[in-house]
C-alpha positions in Angstrom: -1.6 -22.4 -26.9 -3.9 -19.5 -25.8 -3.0 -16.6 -23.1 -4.2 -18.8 -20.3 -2.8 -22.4 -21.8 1.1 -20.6 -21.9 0.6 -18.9 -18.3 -0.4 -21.9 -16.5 2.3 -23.8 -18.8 5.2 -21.4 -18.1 4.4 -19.1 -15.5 4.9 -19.9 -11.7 1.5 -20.9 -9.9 1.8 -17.8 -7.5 -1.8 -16.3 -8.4 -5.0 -17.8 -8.1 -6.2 -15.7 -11.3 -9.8 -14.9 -12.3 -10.9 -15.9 -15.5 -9.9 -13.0 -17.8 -7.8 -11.6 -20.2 -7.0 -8.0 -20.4 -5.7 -6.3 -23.4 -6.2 -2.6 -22.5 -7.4 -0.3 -20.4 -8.3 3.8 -20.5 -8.9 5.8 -16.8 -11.4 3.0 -15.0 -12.4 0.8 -17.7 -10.7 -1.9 -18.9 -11.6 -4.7 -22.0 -11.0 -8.5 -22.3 -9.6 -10.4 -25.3 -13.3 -11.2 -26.1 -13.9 -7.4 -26.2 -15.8 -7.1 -22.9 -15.8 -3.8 -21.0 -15.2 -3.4 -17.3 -15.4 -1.1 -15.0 -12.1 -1.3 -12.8 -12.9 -1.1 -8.5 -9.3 -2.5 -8.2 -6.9 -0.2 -10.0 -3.8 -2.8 -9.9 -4.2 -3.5 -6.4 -4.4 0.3 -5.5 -1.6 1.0 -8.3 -3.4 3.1 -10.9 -4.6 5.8 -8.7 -5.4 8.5 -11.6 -6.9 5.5 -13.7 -4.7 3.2 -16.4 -2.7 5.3 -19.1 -3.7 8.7 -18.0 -2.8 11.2 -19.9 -0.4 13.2 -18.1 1.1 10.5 -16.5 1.9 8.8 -19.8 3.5 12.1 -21.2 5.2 12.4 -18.5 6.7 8.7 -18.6 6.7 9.1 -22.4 9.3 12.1 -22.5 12.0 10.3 -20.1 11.9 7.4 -21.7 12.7 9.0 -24.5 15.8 10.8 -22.9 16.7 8.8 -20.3 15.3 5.4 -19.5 17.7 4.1 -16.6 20.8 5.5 -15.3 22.6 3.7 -12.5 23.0 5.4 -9.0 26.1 6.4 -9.6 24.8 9.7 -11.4 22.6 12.1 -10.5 19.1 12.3 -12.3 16.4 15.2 -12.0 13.6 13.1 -11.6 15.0 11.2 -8.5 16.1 14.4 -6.5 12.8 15.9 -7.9 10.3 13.2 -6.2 12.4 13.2 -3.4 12.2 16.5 -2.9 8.0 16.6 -3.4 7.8 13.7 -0.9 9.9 15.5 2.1 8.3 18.8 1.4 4.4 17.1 1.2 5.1 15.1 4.3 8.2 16.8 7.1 10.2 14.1 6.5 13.8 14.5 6.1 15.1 12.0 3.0 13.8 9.3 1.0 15.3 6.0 -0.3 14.2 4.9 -3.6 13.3 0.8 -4.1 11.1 -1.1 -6.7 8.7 -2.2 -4.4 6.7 -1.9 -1.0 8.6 -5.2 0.1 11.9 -3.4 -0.8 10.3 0.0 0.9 9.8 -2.0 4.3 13.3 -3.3 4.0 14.7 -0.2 4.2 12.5 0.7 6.9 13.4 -2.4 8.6 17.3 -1.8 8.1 17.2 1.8 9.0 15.1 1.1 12.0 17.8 -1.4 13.7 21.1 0.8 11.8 19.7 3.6 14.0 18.4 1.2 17.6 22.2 -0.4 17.6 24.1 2.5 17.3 22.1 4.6 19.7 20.9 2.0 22.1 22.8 -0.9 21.6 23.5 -4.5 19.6 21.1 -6.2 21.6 18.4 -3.6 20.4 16.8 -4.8 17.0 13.3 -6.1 18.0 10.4 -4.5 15.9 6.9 -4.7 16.8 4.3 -5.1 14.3 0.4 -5.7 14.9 -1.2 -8.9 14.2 -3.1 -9.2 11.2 -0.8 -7.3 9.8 1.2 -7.6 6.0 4.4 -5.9 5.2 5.3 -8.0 2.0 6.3 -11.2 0.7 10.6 -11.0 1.2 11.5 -13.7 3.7 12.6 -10.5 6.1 8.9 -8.5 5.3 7.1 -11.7 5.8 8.4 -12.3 9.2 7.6 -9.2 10.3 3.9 -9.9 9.2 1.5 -10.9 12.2 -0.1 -13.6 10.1 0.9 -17.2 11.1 -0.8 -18.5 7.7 2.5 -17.0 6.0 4.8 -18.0 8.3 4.1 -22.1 7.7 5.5 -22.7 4.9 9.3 -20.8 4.9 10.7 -21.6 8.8 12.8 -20.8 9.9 11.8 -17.0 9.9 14.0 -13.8 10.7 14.3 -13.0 13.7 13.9 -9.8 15.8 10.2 -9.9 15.5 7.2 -9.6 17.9 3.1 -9.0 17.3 0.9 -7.9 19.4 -2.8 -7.7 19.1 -4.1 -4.4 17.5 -5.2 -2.2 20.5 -3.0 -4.0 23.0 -1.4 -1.9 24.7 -0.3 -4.0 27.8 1.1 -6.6 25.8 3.3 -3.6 24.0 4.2 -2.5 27.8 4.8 -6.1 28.9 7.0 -6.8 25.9 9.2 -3.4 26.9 10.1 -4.9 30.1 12.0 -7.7 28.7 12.9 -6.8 25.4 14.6 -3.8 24.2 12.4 -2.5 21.4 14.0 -0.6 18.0 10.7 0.2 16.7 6.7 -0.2 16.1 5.4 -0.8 12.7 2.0 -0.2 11.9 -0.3 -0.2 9.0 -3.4 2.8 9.8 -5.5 0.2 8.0 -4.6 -3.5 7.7 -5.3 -4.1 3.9 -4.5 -7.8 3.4 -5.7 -8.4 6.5 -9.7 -7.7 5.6 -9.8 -3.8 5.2 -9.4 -2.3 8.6 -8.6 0.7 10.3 -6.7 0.8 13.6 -8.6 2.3 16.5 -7.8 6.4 16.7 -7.2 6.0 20.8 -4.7 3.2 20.2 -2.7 4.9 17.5 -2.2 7.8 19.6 -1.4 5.5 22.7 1.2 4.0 20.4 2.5 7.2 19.3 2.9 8.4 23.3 4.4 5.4 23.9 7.1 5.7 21.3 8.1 9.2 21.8 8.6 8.6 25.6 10.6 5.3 25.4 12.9 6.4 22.2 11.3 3.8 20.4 10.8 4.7 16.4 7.3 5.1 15.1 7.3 3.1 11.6 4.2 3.4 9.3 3.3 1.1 6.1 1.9 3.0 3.5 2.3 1.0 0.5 -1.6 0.6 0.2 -2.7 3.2 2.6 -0.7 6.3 0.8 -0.2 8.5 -1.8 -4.1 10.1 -1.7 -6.3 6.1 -1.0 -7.4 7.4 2.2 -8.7 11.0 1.8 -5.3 12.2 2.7 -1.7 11.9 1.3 -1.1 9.5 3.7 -2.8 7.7 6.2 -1.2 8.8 9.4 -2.1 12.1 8.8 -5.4 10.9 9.5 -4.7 10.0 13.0 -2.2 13.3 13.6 0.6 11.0 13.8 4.2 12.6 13.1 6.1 9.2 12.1 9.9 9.1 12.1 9.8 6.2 9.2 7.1 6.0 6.4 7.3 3.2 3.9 4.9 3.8 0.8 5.3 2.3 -2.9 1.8 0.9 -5.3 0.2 4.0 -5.5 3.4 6.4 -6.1 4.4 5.6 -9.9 0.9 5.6 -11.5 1.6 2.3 -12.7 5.5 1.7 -12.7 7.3 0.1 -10.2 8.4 1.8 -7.7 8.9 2.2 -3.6 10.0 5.0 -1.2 11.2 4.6 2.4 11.0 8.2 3.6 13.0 9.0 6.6 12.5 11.4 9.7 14.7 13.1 11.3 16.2 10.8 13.8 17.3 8.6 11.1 17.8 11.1 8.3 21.5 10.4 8.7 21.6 6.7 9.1 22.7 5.9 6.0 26.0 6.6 4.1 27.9 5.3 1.4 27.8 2.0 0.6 24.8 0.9 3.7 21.8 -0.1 1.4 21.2 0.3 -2.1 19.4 -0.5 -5.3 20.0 -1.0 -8.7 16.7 0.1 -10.3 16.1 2.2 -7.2 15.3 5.4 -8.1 14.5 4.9 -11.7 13.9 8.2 -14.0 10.6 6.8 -16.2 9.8 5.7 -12.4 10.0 8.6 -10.5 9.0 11.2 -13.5 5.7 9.1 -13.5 6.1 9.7 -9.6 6.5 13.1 -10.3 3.0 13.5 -12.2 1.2 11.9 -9.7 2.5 13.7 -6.6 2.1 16.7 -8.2 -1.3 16.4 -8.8 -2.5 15.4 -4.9 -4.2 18.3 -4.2 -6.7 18.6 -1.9 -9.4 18.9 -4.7 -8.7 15.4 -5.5 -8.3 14.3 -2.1 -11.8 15.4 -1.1 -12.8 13.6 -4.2 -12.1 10.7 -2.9 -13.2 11.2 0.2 -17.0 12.5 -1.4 -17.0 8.8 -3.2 -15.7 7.0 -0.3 -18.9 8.6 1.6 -21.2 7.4 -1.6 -19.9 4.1 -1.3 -20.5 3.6 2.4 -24.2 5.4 2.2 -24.8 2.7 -0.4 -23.6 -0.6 0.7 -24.2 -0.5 4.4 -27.2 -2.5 5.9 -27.2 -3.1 1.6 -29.2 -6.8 1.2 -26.5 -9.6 1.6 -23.7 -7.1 3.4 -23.0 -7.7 7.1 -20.6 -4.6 7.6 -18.5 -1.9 5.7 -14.8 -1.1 7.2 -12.0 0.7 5.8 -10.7 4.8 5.1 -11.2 6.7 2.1 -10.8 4.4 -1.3 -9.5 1.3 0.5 -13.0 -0.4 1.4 -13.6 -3.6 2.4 -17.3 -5.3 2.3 -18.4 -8.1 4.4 -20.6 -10.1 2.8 -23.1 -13.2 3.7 -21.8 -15.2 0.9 -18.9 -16.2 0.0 -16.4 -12.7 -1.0 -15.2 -14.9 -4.2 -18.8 -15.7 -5.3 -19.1 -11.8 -5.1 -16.5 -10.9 -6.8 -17.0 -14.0 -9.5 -21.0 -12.5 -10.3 -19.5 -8.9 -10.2 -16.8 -9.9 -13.6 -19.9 -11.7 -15.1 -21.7 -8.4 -14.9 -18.7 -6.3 -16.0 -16.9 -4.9 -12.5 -13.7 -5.9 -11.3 -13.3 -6.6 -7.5 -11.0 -8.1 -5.3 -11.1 -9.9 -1.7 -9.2 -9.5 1.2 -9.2 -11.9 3.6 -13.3 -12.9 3.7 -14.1 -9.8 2.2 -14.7 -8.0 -1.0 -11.9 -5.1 -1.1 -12.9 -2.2 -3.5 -10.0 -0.4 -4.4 -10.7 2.2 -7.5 -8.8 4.9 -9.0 -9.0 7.7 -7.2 -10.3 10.2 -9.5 -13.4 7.3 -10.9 -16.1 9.2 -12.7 -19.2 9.0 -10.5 -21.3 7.7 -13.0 -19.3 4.8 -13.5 -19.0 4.3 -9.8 -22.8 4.4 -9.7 -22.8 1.5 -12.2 -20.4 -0.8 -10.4 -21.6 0.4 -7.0 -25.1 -0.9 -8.3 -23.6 -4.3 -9.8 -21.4 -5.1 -6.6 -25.2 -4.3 -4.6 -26.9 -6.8 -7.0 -24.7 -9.6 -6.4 -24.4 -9.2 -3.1 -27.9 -9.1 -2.7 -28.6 -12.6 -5.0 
């Protein structure tokens, strides 16, 4: 059997793959088995942020896997307390909680969240609101607190505790107060599996007012939004937002997994011994590649990727074929008149890697892209729009 014959034979049918192979990949090119050379828009799902394998990232991983692969969290390890550390520092916030994953990453933040609403407010005080069109991952507690019914069908009955209102809705938030005692909001600055799109600046600040004068906790997702895809570190700083939980993970280990709940003061505290855990949580090869990448944020980079996020929007709006452009920084999303799969299908034939969101193409790249190359796939993605 062949790569594709043994995946569809052994591997669960979870991923409605594209037809290719890849062997290898160097900063934002990758290559097929056959040899064929793309240039990479997607970056892992917004994973590879400083491109695949780079260099300082590998030697970075390379040296602790070589001293110390995995040590449970029963011991202290230098890269854990080191990332930590970076994190609080780079953001305000207070402690982090290491996980594998932005699913795990919300759990915290969903457990920390209702630890902190019952003991200060009450047992009767666990309801989170997220936003409609909304994604917070794919655990059975994460998916219920998505605002998308679509992923709701198929694994009833849900968890409970959960309520969405309609991004910019404001009365429904104040209607909902009246009759239900609300732990926290839980927002995403841009809804990425929902089609690429920011929240409205006005609402985000009504949101924040809102919290700080009922004692409700601000909670931000920024597994796809962080760790430098918008322009910033991380997204809320964008909107001046001062969060009191963050959830972040893709982006963070440079390619490994990894996921970070970061916690503000109020909840600093929340957790002791024994309250949540995780076995590969705080990984060293993990957080040492965190380490690289963290360190490296600076806002040279950042306005980097906000001078190709500019490029990309001068190019492909009113482009032949594209209705509208939506998104923040490296996290674009492209409606187009045909079909976003068609797109994305002529873009592989002509050597660029896309992905889709929703009805739309989602561009994604590593932060740090050359230009040139960007100019190439900028210029394919325009052609097959435009056919």
């Amino acid at each position: 059997m062949n790569i594709r014959q043994m995946d569809d034979a052994y591997v669960a049918h979870t991923y409605a793959r594209f037809p290719v192979e890849l062997v290898r990949g160097k900063g934002s090119l990758v290559w097929d088995a056959a040899g064929k050379q793309y240039i990479d828009l997607g970056s892992g799902i917004a994973v590879n942020g400083f491109g695949i394998s780079d260099d300082a990232w590998l030697q970075a991983v390379t040296a602790q896997l070589q001293a110390l692969p995995h040590a449970s969290n029963l011991y202290y390890t230098e890269p854990c307390a080191r990332l930590a550390q970076m994190l609080c520092e780079r953001t305000g916030m207070q402690r982090v909680f290491f996980g594998n994953s932005g699913a795990e990453a919300n759990e915290c933040l969903i457990k920390a969240a209702r630890k902190y609403a019952a003991e200060k407010h009450g047992p009767d005080c666990y309801t989170i609101v997220t936003l409609q069109n909304s994604f917070h991952g794919r655990t059975l507690t994460t998916l219920s607190a998505t605002g998308q019914d679509h992923y709701h069908e198929l694994y009833q009955p849900l968890t409970p505790g959960f309520a969405h209102i309609a991004p910019g809705d404001m009365d429904g938030l104040r209607a909902l107060a009246e009759t239900t005692k609300l732990a926290a909001v839980l927002i995403e600055c841009v809804q990425g599996e929902g089609g690429v799109v920011p929240l409205e600046a006005g609402f985000v600040q009504a949101l924040s007012d809102f919290c700080a004068k009922n004692d409700v906790l601000l909670a931000v997702d920024e597994v796809q939004t962080g760790n430098g895809r918008s322009g910033q570190l991380y997204a809320y700083m964008t909107y001046g937002l001062k969060p009191d939980i963050v959830s972040t993970a893709k982006g963070l280990g440079g390619g490994l997994p990894i996921g970070a709940c970061l916690l503000g003061a109020k909840v600093a505290d929340v957790f002791g011994p024994g309250d949540h855990g995780s076995t590969f949580g705080g990984n060293p090869a993990s957080c040492a590649g965190g380490v690289s990448i963290v360190s490296r944020m600076d806002e040279a980079l950042l306005e980097g990727v906000r001078a190709r996020s500019a490029y990309i929007f001068s190019e492909l709006e009113g482009a032949p074929g594209v209705e509208s452009v939506t998104g923040l920084g490296l996290m674009i999303g492209i409606k187009t008149q045909k079909p976003a799969r068609e797109v994305v299908a002529k873009c592989i034939e002509n050597g660029v890697l896309c992905l889709t969101a929703k009805d739309r193409v989602r561009l994604l790249p590593a932060l740090n892209i050359p230009m040139e190359q960007l100019k190439q796939a900028v210029a394919v993605l325009k052609a097959a729009c435009a056919e």
